[in-house]
PyMOL CGO cylinders between C-alpha atoms (Angstrom):
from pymol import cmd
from pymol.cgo import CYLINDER

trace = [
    CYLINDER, -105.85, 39.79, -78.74, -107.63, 42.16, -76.12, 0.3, 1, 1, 1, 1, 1, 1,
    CYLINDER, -107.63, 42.16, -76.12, -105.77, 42.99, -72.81, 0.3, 1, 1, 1, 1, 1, 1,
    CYLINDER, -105.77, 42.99, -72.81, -107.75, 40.99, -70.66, 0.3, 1, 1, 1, 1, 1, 1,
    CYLINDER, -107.75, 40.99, -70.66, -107.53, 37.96, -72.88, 0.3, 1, 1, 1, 1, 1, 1,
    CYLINDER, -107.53, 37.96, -72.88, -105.51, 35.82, -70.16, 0.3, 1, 1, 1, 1, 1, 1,
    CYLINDER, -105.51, 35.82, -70.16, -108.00, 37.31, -67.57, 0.3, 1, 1, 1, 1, 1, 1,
    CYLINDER, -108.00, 37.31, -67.57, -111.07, 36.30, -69.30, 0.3, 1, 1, 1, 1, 1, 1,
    CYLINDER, -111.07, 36.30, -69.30, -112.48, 34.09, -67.01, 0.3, 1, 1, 1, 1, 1, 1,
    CYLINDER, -112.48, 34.09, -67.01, -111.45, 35.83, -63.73, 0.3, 1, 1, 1, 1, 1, 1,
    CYLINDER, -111.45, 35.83, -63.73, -113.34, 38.93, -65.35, 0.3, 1, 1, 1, 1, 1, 1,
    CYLINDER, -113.34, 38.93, -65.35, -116.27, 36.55, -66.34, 0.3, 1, 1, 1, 1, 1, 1,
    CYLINDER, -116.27, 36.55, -66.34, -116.62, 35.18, -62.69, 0.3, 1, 1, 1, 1, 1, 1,
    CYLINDER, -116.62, 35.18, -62.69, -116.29, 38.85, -61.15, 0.3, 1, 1, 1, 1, 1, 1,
    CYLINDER, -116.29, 38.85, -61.15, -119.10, 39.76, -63.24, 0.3, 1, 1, 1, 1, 1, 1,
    CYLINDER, -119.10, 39.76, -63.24, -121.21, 36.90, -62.18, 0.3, 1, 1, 1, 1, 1, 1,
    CYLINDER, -121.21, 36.90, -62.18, -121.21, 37.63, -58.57, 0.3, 1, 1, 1, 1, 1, 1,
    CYLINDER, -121.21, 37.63, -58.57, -121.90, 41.02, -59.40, 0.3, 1, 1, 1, 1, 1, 1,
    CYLINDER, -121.90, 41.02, -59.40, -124.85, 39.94, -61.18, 0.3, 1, 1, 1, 1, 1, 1,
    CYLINDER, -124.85, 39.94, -61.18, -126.02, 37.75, -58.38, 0.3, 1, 1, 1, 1, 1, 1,
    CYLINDER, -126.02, 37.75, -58.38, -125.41, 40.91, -55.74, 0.3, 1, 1, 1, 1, 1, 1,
    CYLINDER, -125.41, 40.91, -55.74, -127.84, 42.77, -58.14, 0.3, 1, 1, 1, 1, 1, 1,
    CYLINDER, -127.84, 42.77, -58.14, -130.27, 40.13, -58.20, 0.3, 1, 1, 1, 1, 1, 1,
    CYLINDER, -130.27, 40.13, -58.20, -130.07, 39.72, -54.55, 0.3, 1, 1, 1, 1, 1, 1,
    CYLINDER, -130.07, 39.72, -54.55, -130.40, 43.83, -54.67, 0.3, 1, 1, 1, 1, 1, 1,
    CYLINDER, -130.40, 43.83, -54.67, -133.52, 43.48, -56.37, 0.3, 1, 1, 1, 1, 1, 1,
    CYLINDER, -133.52, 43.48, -56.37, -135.17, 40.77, -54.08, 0.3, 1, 1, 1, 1, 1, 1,
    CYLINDER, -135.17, 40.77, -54.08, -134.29, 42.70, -51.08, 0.3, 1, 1, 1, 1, 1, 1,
    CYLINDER, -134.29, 42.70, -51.08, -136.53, 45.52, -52.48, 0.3, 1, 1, 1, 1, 1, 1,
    CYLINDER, -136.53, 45.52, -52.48, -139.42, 43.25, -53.49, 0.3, 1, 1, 1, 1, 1, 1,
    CYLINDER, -139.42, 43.25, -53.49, -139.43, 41.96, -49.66, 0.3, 1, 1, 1, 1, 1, 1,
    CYLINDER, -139.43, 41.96, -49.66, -139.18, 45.71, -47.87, 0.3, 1, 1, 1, 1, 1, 1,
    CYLINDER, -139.18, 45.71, -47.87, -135.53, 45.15, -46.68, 0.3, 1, 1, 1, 1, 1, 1,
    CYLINDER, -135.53, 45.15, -46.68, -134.13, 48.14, -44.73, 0.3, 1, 1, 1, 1, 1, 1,
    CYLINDER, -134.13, 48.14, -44.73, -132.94, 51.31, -46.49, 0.3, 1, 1, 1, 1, 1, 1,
    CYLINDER, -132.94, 51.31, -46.49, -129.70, 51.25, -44.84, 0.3, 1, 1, 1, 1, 1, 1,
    CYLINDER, -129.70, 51.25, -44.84, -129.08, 47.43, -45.60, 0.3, 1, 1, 1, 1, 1, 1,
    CYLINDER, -129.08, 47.43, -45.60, -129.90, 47.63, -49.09, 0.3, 1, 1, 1, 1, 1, 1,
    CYLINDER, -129.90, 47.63, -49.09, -127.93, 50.49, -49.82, 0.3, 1, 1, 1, 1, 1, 1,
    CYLINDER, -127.93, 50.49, -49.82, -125.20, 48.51, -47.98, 0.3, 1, 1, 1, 1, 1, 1,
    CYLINDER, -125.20, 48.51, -47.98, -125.11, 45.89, -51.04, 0.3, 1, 1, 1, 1, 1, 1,
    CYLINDER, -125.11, 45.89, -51.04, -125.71, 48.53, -53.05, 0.3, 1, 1, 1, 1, 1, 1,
    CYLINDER, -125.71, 48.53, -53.05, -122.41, 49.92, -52.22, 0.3, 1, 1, 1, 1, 1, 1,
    CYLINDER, -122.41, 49.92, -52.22, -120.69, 46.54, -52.77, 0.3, 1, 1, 1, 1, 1, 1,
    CYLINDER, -120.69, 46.54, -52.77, -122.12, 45.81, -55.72, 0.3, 1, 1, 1, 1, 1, 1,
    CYLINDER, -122.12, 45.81, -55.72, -120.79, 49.10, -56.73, 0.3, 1, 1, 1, 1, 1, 1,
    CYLINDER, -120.79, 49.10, -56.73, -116.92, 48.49, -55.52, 0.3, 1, 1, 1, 1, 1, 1,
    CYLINDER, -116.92, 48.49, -55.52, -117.44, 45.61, -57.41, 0.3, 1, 1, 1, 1, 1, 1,
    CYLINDER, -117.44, 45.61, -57.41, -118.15, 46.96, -60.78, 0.3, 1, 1, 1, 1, 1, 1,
    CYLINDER, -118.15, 46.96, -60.78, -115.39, 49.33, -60.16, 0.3, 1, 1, 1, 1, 1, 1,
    CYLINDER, -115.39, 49.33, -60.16, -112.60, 46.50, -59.43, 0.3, 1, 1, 1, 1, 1, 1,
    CYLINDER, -112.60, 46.50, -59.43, -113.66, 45.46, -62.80, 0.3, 1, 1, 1, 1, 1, 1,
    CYLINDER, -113.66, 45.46, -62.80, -113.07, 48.65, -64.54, 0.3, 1, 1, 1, 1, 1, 1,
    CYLINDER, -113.07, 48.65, -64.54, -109.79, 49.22, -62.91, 0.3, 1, 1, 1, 1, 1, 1,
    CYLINDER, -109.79, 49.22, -62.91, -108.56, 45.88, -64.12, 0.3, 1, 1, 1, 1, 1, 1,
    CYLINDER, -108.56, 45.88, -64.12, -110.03, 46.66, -67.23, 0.3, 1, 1, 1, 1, 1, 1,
    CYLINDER, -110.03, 46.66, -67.23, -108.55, 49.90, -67.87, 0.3, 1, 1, 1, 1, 1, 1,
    CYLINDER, -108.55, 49.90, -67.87, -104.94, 48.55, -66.34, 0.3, 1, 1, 1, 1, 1, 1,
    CYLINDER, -104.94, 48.55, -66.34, -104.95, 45.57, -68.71, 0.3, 1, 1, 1, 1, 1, 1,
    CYLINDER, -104.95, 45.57, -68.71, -105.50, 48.22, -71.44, 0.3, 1, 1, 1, 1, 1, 1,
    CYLINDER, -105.50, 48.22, -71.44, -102.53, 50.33, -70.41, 0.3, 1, 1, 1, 1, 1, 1,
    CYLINDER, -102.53, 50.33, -70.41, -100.37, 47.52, -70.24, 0.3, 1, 1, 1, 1, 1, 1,
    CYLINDER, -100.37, 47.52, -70.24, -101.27, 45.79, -72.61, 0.3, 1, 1, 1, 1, 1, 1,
    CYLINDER, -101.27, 45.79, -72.61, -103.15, 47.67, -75.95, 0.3, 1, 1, 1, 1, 1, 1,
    CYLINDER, -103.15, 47.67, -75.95, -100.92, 50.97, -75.48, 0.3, 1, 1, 1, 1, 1, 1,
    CYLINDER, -100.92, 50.97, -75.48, -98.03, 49.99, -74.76, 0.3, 1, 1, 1, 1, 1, 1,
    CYLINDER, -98.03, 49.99, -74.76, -98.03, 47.62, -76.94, 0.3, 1, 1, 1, 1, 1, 1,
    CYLINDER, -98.03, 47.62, -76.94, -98.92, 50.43, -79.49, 0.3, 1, 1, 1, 1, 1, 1,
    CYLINDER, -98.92, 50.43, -79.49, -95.98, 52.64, -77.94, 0.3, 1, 1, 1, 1, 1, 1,
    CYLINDER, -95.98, 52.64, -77.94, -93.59, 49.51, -78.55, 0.3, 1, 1, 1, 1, 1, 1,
    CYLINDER, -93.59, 49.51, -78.55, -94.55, 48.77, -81.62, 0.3, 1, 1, 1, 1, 1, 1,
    CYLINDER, -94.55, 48.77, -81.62, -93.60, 51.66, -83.21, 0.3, 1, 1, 1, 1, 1, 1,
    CYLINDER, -93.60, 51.66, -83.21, -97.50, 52.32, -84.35, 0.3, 1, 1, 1, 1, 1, 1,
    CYLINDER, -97.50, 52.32, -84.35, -97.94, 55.29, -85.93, 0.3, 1, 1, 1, 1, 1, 1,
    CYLINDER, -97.94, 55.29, -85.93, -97.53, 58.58, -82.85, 0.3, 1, 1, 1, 1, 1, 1,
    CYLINDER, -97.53, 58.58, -82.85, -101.14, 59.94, -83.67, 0.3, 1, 1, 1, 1, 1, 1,
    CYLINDER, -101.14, 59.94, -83.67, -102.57, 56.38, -83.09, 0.3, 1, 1, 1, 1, 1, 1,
    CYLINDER, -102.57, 56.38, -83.09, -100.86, 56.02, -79.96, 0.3, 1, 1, 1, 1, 1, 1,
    CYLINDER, -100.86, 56.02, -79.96, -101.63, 59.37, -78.48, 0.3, 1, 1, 1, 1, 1, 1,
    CYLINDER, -101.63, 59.37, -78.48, -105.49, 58.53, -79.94, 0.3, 1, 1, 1, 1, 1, 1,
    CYLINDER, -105.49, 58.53, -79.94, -105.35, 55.39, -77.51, 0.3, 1, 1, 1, 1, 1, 1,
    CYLINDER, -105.35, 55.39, -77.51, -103.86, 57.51, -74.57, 0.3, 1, 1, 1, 1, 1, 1,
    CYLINDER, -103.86, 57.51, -74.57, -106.98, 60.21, -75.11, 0.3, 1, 1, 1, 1, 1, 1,
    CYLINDER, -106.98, 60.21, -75.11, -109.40, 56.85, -74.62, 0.3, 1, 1, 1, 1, 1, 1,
    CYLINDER, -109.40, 56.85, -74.62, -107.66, 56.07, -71.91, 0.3, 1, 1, 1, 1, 1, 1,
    CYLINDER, -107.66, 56.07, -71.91, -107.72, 59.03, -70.30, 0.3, 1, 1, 1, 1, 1, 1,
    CYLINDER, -107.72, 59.03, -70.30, -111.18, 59.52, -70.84, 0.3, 1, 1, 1, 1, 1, 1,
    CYLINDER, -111.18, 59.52, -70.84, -112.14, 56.54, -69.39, 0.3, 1, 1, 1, 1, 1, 1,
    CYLINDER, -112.14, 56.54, -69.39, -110.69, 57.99, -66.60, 0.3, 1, 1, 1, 1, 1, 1,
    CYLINDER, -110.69, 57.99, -66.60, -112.39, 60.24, -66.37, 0.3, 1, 1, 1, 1, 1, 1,
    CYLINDER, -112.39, 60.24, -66.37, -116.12, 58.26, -66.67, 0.3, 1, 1, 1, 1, 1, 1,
    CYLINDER, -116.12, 58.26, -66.67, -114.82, 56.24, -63.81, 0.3, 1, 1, 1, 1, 1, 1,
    CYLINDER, -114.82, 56.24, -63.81, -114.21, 59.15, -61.49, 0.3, 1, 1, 1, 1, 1, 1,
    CYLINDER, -114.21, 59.15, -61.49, -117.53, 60.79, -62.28, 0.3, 1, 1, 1, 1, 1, 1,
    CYLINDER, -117.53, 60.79, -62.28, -118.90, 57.74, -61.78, 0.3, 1, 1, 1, 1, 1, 1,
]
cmd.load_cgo(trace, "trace")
């Protein structure tokens, strides 16, 4: 079972409106909408994605590693999932 098992469907309808806010980004572009508005939604869309990934990666923590940590998995597995962690991270803040 993945982390965000229980949270499928709230991640599911996140994504959705995300994916509407990026079809609504790309109509606003096809009819000449202002700069500043459509980097506006641009922005949103953006928080969005990252509210995702943040639940995402938390779920993880909670969940996959410590899980591993609990279960007495094997220490160079565990410190292998706390690398990946860590690494995603650090995509999300160079993001």
């Amino acid at each position: 079972m993945r982390g965000y098992t229980l949270s499928k469907d709230e991640y599911l309808g996140r994504l959705r409106r995300v994916e509407g806010q990026v079809r609504g980004l790309q109509r606003m572009i096809d009819e000449d909408t202002y700069c500043i508005d459509v980097l506006t939604q641009v922005s949103a869309a953006t928080k969005a994605l990252r509210a995702v990934a943040m639940g995402l990666l938390d779920e993880h923590v909670r969940h996959c590693v410590r899980n591993a940590a609990v279960d007495g998995e094997d220490p160079e597995h565990v410190e292998a999932m706390v690398t990946e962690a860590t690494d995603a991270i650090d995509r999300l803040l160079r993001s």
